[in-house]
N, C-alpha and C positions, 0 to 999 in steps of 0.2 A: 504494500500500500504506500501510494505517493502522498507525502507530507505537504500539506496545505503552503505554499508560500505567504508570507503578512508582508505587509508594506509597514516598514519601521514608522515613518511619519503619523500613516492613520492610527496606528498603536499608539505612536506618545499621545496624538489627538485624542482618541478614546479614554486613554489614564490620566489626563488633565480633565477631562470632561467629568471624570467620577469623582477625581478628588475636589472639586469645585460643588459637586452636588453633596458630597459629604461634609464639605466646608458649611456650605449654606445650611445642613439639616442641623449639626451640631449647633451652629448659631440661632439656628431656631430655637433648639431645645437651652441655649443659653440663656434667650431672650425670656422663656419661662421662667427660667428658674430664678430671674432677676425680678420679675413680676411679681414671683412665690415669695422671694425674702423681702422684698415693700409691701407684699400684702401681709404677710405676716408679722413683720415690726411693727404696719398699723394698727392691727390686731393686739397684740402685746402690748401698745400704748394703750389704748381705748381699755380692755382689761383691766390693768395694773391702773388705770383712773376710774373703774369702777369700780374697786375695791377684792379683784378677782385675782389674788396673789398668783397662787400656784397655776392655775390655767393659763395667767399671764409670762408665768416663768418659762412652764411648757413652749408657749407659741414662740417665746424667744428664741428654745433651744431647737426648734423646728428652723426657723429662720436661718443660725447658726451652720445646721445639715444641708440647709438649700444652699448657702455659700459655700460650704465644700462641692459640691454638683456642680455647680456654675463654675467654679475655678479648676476643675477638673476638663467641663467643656473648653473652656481657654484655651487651656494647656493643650489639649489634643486640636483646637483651630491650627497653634503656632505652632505645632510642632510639623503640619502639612502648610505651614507658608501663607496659614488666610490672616486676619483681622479680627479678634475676639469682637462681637456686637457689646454695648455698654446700656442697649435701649430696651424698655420694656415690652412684655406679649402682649400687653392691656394697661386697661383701667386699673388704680385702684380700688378699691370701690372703702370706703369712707362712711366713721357711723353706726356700723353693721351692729345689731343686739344681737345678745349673748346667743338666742336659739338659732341665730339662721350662721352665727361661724363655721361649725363645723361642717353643716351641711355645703356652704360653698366650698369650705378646703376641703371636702371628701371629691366634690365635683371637680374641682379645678384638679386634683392629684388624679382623677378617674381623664383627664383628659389630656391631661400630660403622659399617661400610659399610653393611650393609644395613638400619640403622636410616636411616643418610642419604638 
């Protein structure tokens, strides 16, 4: 059996094309997790001024978790040559009582899964 010949060119073409789409996902997934630690520090604030210690302590150390993620994304951007992104997925969103937090940060973590 005769072995396919490649064109070197459209090869680099093609492994530049992937590493550019992996670039871009990873910065996606950056860009959440930037999202996740502002939403969660607002959380923490709001909390910890309604008198909700330990809950508040929790969302901090959750926040805490999502900057190691995010600096993790960085690190693997630079280390194929992109631009770590500095900007958020979203909104904050601002405010939020005590019953509907969790349910949004169940939501928003259920939707950064299946971006993953």
């Amino acid at each position: 059996m005769k072995a396919k010949a490649t064109n070197p060119s459209a090869t680099a073409k093609n492994r530049e094309e992937r590493k550019t789409r992996v670039i871009e996902v990873l910065n996606k997934a950056r860009a959440m997790e930037l999202f996740a630690i502002t939403q969660y520090m607002n959380q923490h604030y709001s909390l910890d001024a309604m008198d909700y210690g330990e809950m508040a302590a929790n969302m901090k150390l959750i926040a805490i978790d999502e900057m190691r993620h995010a600096e993790m994304f960085a690190e693997r951007v630079k280390e194929l040559g992109g631009e770590p992104v500095s900007s958020y997925a979203d909104k904050v969103q601002k405010g939020q009582d005590v019953q509907t937090i969790f349910t949004f940060d169940a939501a928003l973590e259920d939707d950064t899964v299946d971006i993953y």
